[in-house]
N, C-alpha and C positions, 0 to 999 in steps of 0.2 A: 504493500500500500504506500502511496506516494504522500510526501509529507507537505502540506501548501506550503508554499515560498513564502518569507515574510515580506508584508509588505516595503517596496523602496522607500527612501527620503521623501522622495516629491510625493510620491502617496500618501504619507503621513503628514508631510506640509500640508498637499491641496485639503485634506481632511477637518485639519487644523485648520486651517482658513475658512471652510465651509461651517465649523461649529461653530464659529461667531457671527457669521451670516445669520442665523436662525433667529429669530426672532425671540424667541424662549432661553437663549444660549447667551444670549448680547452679558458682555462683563459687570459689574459692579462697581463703580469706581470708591475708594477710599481718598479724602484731601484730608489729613494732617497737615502741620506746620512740620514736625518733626517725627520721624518712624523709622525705623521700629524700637519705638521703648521696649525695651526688657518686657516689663511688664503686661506689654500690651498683645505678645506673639501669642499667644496660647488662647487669647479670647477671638482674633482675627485668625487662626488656623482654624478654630472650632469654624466659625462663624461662614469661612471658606469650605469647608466640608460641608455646612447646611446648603448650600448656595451651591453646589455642584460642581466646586470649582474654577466659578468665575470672579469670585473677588482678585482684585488690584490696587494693592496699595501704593499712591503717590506722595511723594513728601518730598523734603531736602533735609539740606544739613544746619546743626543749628552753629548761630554765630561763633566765633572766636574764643574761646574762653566760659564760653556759658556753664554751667552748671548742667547742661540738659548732655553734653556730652559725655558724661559719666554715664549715662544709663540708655546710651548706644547701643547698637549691635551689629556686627556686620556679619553674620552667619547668614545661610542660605535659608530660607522660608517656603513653607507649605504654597503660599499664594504668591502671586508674581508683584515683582515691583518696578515704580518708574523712579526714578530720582528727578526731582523738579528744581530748580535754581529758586533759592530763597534770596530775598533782600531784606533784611534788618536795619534799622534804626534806631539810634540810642538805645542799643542792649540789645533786649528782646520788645521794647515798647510797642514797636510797630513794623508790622511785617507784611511782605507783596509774596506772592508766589504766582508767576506765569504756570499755566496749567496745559497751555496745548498740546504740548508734548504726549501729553496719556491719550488724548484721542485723536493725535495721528498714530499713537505705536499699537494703539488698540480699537481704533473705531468708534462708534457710538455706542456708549453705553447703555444699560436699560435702568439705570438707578445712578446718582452721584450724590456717598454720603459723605457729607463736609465736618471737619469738626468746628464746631462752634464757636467765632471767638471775635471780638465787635476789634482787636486789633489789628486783622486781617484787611489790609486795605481791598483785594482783590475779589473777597466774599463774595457782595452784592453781583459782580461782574461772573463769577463762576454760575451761580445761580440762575443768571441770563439766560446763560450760553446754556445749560442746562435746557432749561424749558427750551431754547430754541429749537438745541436738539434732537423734545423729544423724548425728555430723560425725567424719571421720578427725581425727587430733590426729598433728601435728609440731612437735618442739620442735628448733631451730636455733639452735647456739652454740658458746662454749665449752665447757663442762659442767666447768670447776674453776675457779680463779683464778690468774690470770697473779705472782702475788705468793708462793707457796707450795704445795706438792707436792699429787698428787690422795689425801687417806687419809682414807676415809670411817668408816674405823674409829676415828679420831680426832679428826674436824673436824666438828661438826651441819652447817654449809653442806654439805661433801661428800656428808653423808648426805640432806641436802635436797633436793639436787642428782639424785640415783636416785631418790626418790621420785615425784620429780614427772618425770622421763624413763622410770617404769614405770609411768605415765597414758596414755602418750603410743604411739600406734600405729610413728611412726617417730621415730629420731633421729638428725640430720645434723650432722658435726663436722667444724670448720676442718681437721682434716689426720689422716691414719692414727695418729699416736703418740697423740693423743684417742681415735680408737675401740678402741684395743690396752688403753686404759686401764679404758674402760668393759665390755668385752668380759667380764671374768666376772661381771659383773652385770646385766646384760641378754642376751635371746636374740640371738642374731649376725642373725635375721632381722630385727631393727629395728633395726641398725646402717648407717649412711649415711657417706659420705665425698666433703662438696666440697670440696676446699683450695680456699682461702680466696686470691680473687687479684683482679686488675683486671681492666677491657677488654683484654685483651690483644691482641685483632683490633686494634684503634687502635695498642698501641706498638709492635707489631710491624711495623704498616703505616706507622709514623714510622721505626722504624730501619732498614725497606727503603730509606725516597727519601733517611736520611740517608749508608746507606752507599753508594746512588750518588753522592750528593756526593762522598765521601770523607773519610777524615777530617784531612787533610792541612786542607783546604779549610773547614770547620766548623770545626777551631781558628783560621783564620786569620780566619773570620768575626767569632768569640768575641773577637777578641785573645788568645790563648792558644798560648803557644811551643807548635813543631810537634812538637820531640822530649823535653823534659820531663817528667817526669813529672803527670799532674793528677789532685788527691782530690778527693771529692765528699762531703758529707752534705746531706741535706736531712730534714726532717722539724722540728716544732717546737724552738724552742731554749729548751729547760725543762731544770732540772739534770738529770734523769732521763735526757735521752737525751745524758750523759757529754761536755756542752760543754768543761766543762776542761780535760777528760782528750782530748779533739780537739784543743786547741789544742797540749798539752804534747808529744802526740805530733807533730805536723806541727814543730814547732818543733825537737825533736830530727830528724826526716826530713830538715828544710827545713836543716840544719849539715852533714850529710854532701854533699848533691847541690842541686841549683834545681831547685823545684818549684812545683807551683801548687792552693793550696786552696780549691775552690768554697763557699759554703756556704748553700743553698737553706733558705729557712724564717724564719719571724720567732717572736717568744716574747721574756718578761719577760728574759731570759738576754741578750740580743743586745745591750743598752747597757753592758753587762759585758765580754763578747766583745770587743766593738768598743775601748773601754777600754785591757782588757790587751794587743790588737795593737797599738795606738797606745805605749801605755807600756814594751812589751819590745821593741817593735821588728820583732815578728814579720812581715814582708812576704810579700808575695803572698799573702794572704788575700782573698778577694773576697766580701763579703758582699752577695747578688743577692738578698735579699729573698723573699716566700713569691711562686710562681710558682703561679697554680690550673691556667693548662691545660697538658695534657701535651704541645702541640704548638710552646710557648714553652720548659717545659722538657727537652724532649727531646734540642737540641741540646747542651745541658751534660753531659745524663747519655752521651749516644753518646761525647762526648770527654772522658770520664773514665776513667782507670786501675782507679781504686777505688773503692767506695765504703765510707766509712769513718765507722761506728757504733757509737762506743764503751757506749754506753746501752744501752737497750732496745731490741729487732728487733721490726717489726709489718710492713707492708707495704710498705715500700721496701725489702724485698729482693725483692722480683716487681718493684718497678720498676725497681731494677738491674738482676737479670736479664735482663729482658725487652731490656735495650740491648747485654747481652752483659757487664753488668760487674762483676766478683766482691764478695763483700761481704766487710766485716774489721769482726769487733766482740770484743769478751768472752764466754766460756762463764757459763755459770751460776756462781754461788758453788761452794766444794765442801760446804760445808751442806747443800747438796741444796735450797735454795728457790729459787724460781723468779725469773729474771729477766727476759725477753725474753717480747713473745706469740706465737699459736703459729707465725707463720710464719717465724721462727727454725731449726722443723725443716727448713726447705725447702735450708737452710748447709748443706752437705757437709766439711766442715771437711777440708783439701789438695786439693779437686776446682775447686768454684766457689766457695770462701772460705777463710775462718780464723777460728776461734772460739780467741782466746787466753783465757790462764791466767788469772780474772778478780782485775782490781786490781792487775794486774803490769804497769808501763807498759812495760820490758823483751821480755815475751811479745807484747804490743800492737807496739810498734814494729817487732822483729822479723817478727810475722806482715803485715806492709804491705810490708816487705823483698821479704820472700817472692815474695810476689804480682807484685811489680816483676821480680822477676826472671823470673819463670813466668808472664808476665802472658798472652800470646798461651795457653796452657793453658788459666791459670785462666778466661779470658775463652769460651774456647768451651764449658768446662764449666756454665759460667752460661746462655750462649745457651740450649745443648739441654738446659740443665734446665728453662728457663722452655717452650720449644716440647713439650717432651716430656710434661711433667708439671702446667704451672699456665697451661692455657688456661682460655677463658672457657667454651667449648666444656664442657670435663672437670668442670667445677665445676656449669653447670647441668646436666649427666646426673645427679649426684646427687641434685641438688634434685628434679628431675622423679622418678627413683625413689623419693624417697622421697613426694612427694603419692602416685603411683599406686599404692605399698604401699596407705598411707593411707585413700585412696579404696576397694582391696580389701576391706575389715578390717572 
């Protein structure tokens, strides 16, 4: 029996060329500013497998210096990518990204989802080009600013902000208290909701093998006394995410009981840090430096107590969670302006955390008390919030809903 020939090059090209053709086939486009974060591959590989493998991500490179370079990546990826020419100004303030390039290298798309972001000079003109196209339109973000209230009645960004999400066929938002906000200004049917999280399949599947260990066994790996108490932060060490006010607090915790403070991250702040523990005397501080993968640091987040962010909250509390471990930071001002981004909603404040009285170190030390005390509680309410509510799973449903609106429309 004769075995078929495989097909040639040009047979596999013309094919390739023809599944774009199709009308059902046409690609997905992705506009970030910056991709692929770390962070972000595992939700956009998922989201590319829903999608039949037609997502394409478009981005560039971020400026000079920035911070966003640290959480690059240049490995090869499930879904294809175009590399777009960014132009910045003052920093990151304000950014253009020309887009042509993705729909000559791939044609017309049948979706183009944008991320969200009113510094985007080029937005409103992707958007255009879009419907001229042809093309569903999703816009993905935050839709306010992490620094001050959503009041569109008062702020042109905010009013910017609906403008350019009543272009747009659908629109997906890091957590339900974003769409509640948007909700009477848009129709509820182009309202989306992915909270905003990690691979979770991964940390979950790290704090399966580490709770076979034990955790007995994991601090003794660590060096890390068995029954002490131990705090965690990790995330950059920049004033912003309340370094000082970490130390002041531990320093007062570390007077009453022996404890032990992790502190995951590096940043301009850390020769400072390191400094005043040297000069007050403050001990058992461990300064472990920035750890990238989650399977180096995993075993520090399984044997911690707390994890403890007096700053700004962003996504290290999905990765607390996700190890079972409560978070303790500061509530907002009572100003009413914003301090934390939005996965701060994710805090239950006396469930799976504590949001103290912000600026009160008092409040702050007290609510790490707490947690210590109730800490078997607080800790299971973190697990089954993270399994319940901020899988990787839950988060591309939305995504996928909201192309397939899109692609309706």
């Amino acid at each position: 029996m004769n075995t078929p020939a495989a097909p040639s090059n040009n047979v596999r090209l013309l094919f390739y060329c023809l599944r774009y053709l199709m009308p059902d086939e046409h690609p997905v486009f992705f506009f970030p500013r910056v991709l692929p974060l770390n962070y972000r591959v595992a939700v956009l590989e998922r989201l590319n497998e829903r999608l039949n493998d037609r997502l394409v991500v478009c981005s560039g490179r971020p400026p000079g210096g920035s911070s966003l370079e640290s959480i690059i990546g240049e490995e090869e990826y499930a879904y294809r990518q175009v590399e777009l020419p960014n132009y910045w100004l003052n920093g990151e303030t304000v950014h253009a990204q020309p887009f042509g390039r993705a729909f000559r290298c791939h044609g017309t798309p049948s979706v183009v989802m944008i991320e969200e972001s009113p510094r985007t000079l080029t937005q409103p003109f992707l958007l255009a080009y879009a419907k001229w196209k042809g093309a569903g339109r999703v816009l993905w973000g935050h839709f306010s600013s992490n620094n001050r209230p959503f009041r569109p009645n008062q702020h042109w960004q905010d009013r910017y902000r609906l403008w350019t999400a009543h272009r747009a066929e659908a629109c997906v938002c890091y957590t339900d208290a974003m769409a509640e906000l948007l909700r009477p200004h848009l129709p509820k049917e182009r309202l989306f909701v992915a909270r905003n999280t990690l691979d979770t399949d991964t940390l979950f599947a790290l704090y399966d093998s580490l709770n076979a260990e034990g955790r007995v066994a994991v601090r003794r790996r660590l060096n890390l006394p068995p029954n002490a108490p131990v705090l965690t932060f990790i995330g950059r060490l920049i004033p912003e995410k309340g370094t000082d006010v970490l130390l002041n607090v531990f320093d007062r915790l570390r007077a009453e009981r022996p404890m032990t403070l992790q502190v995951i991250g590096d940043g301009p702040a850390r020769q400072e840090m390191e400094r005043r523990v040297a000069h007050d005397g403050i001990n058992d501080v461990r300064f472990l430096g920035a750890i990238r993968e989650w399977d180096e640091s995993a075993p520090y987040l399984y044997a911690s107590d707390v994890m403890l962010q007096p700053g700004y909250l962003g996504l290290s509390v999905n990765h607390a969670f996700s190890f079972g471990v409560p978070v303790v930071s500061q509530a907002a001002p009572a100003s009413g302006e914003r301090y934390h981004s939005p996965e701060a909603h994710f805090v239950e404040h006396g469930k799976n955390g504590m949001l103290a009285k912000h600026g009160s170190l008092d409040s702050l030390t007290y609510a790490v008390r707490r947690v210590l005390t109730e800490q078997d509680r607080f800790s299971e309410h973190a697990r089954r919030y993270a399994r319940n509510h901020l899988t990787i799973g839950r988060m591309v449903d939305g995504l996928e809903a909201s192309v397939r609106r899109a692609e309706r429309c």
